[in-house]
N, C-alpha and C positions, 0 to 999 in steps of 0.2 A: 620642700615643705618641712617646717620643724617637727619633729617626735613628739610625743607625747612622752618624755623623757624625766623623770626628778631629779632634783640635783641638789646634792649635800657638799660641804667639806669639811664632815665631821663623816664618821665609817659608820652610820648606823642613820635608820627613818625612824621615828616616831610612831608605834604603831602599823608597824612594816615589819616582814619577818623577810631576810635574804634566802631565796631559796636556791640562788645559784650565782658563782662568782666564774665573770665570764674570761677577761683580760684586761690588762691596765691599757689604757689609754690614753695616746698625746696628741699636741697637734703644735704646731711652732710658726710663729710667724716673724720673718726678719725684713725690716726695712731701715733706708741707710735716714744718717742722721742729719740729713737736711730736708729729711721733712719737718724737723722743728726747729729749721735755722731761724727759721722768723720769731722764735721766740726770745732766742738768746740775741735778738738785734741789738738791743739796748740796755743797760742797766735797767730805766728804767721800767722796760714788761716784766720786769721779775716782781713790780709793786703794781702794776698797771691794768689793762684789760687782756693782753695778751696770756696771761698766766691760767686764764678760762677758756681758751681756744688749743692754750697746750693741754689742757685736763683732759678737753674734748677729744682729742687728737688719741691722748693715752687711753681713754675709755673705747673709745671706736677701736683700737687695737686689740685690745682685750676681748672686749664683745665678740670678732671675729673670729678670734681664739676659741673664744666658748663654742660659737657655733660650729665652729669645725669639730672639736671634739665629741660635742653631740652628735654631729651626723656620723664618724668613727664609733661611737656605742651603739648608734643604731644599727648600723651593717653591720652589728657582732649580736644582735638582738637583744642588748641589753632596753630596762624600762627604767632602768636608774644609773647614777654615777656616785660614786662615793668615795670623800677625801682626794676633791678637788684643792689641788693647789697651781697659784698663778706667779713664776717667775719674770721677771724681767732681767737683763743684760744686757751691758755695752761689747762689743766686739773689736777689737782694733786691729789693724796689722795694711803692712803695705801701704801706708799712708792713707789709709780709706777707715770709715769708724760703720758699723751697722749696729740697730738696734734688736734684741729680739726678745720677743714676749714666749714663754714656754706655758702649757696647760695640760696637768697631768692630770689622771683622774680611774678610780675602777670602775670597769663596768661590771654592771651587776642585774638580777629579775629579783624583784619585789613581790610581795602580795602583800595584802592587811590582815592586820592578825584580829580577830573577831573572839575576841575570850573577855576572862577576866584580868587576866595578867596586864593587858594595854589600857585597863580603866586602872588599875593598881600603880601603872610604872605614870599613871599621869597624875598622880598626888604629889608628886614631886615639879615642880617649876621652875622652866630655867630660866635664870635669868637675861638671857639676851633675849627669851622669847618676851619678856615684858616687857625689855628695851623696844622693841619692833612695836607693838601694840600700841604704847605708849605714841608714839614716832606717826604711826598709824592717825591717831587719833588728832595727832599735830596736823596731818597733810588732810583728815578731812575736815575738821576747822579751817582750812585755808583753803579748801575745794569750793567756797561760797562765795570766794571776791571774784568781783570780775574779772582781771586779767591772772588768775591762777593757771600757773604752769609748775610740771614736773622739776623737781632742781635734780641732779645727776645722782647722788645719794640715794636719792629718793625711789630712782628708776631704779637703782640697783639693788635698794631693799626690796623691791615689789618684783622682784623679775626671781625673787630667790625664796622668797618669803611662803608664797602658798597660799597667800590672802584672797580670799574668794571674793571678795567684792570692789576688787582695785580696777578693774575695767572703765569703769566713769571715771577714774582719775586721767587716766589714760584719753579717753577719749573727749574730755576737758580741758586737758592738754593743749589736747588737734587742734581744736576750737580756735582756743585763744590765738596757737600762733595762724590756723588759717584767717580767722576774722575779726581777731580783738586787738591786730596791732596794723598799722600805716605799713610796714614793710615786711615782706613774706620772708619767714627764714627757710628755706629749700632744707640747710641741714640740719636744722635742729626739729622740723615736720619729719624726714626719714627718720633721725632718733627717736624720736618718741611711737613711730606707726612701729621699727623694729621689734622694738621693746617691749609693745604690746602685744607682738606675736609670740617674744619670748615668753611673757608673761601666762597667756594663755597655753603656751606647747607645755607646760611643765603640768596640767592638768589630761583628764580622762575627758574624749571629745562630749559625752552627755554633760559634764562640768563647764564643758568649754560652754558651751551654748548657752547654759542655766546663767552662764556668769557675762556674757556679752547684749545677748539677744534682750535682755528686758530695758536697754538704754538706746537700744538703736531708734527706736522711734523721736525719740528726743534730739540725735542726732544727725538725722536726711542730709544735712549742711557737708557731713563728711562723707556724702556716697561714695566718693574714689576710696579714701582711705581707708572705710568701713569694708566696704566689696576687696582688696587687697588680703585683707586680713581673713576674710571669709574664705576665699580663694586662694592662699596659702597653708591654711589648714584643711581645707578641703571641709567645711563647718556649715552642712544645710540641718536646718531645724524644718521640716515638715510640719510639723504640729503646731509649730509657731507661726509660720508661713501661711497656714490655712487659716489661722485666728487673724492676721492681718487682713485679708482678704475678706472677711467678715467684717469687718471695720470699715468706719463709713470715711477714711482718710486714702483720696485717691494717691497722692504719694507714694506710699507703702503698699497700696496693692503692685504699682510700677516696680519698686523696690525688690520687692518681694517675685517678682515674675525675673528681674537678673538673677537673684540669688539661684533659682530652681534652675539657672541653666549649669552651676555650680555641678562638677561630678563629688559626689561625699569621701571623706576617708576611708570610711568604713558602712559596710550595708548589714543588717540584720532582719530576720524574716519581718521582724516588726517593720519594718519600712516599708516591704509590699502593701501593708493594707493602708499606710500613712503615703502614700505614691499614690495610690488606687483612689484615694481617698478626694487627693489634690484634682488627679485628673478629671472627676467624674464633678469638685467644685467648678475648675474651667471652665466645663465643657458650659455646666450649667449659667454659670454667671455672665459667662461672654459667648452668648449664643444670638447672633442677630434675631433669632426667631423671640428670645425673650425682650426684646427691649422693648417698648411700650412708643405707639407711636398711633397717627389714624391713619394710617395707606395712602397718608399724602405730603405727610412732612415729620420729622424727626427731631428735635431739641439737644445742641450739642451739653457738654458740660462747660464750656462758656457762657452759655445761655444764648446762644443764637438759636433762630429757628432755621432749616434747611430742608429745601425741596428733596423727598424720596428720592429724586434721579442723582440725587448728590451724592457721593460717595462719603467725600469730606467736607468739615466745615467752612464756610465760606470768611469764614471771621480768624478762626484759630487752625486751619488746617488739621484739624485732629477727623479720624475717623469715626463712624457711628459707634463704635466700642471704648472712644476714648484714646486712641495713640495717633501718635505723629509717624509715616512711613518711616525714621529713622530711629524710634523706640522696638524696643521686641515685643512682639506679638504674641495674644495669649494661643493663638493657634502652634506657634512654633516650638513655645514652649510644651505645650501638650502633647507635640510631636518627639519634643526631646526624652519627656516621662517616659510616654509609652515607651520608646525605645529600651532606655534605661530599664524601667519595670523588668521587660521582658529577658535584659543579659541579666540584672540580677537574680530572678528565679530559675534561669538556667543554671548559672554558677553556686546558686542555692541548692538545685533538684528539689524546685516546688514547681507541681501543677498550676 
């Protein structure tokens, strides 16, 4: 799972004071050089289409690089990295060539500085930050055509940037290469879900959620890839989960019942009563005894009618609560809460 880690490669945050410098950090990645033999087949891939398959190849490299480093600041407990820089070199010798990509970086623990001094030092404007804005503004003007997708740049500005509302970009992305084009790209769908993990790890997980969760409903179409992401961060929103659930969009209540079997990154007493809260909606909403019927026949949500002795629909196979035996069940889940509930207010020491 990625950290909730910031990452500069300048020595200082914005509005951030270092209160602690931990150790420098590396991480090295070498592989040999035919995995870009394909590129140099021909004159012409150096003008051709190859030359975007070799970007990809170098960005994927790199990427992996980052991630390693990150998970090395986190085992030293840093929540930041500062004055990252990304080498690259050819290696030769023995008649064999390797490539390697180098990622150094400090770790370091941040907090925010809450004065005046950090409204002072932002009168000043830098200008690559208007470069990015500006940039910004170009990708969500382009976020409205149909087949809009991430260009590599683009990912790269947005996985560094800190832009709180880049999630839809990402998740438009999905979109398009899942359903807006005749042939699936397998690897350009992993880049873009990666990327959006990264994108998300570099914030605080209340952040994370504020900044994913208000899109998900718009996009059900990417269950797998949306549940991936949740599930890598460890990213349950309770409070949002029950406002689903309230909502008259059977989808999202389904949705919403995988997310809960999700264990969180982090728990806080607040969550007991947001837990307490879910379970006791459960019980209520999917309680056989509430659903409305005459003691002789039932009405699925297909709209068939089915005799009491039925268990399930004779039309859609769904059960009187609405699931298919191979959907999760709001019972199982409520089995999972309570559990949960109960190791977190041990590990709390709350009654």
């Amino acid at each position: 799972m990625i950290s909730n880690i910031r990452l500069s490669t300048t020595n200082s945050f914005d509005g951030y004071q270092i209160t602690q410098y931990l150790d420098i950090v590396y991480e090295s990645i070498v592989v040999g050089t035919n995995l870009f033999s394909d590129f140099f087949a021909s004159v012409s891939d150096i003008f051709g289409g190859k030359s975007r398959s070799y970007q990809k190849q170098l960005y994927q490299l790199r990427k992996y690089a980052l991630e390693g480093l990150i998970e090395k600041a986190r085992e030293k407990g840093a929540n930041a990295i500062l004055g990252i820089k990304i080498d690259s070199d050819e290696i030769s010798g023995s008649g064999k060539s390797m490539f390697m990509i180098n990622v150094t970086g400090t770790a370091v623990v941040i907090k925010k500085i809450d004065d005046t001094r950090a409204e002072l030092h932002h009168l000043m404007i830098d200008g690559e930050d208007v470069k990015k804005h500006i940039k910004m503004q170009e990708i969500e003007k382009r976020s409205t055509e149909k087949n809009f997708q991430l260009e590599e740049d683009e990912i790269d500005m947005l996985i560094h940037g800190e832009f709180p509302d880049a999630a839809k970009f990402f998740l438009k992305s999905l979109f398009t290469i899942q359903e807006g084009s005749s042939t699936f790209d397998q690897e350009d769908y992993n880049e873009n879900l990666s990327s959006l993990i990264m994108y998300l790890g570099q914030f605080e997980p209340k952040e994370q959620a504020s900044f994913l969760y208000p899109y998900i409903p718009d996009y059900l179409r990417l269950e797998e890839a949306i549940m991936t992401v949740l599930n890598s961060l460890g990213l349950v929103d309770f409070s949002k989960i029950a406002e689903w659930l309230y909502s008259d969009a059977v989808e999202l209540h389904h949705f919403g019942l995988n997310v809960l079997k999700i264990i969180k990154a982090g728990y806080s007493t607040e969550d007991i009563a947001a837990c307490q809260n879910l379970i006791y909606l459960l019980e209520k909403k999917y309680s056989i005894e509430a659903l409305e019927d005459d003691g002789k026949s039932w009405e699925c949500m297909c709209g068939k009618t089915n005799s009491i002795k039925h268990s399930h629909c004779r039309r859609c196979n769904r059960n009187r609560l609405g699931f298919t035996d191979n959907e999760v069940q709001p019972s199982e889940v409520i089995d999972i809460l309570r559990n949960e509930l109960n190791v977190v207010k041990m590990l709390l020491n709350v009654e």
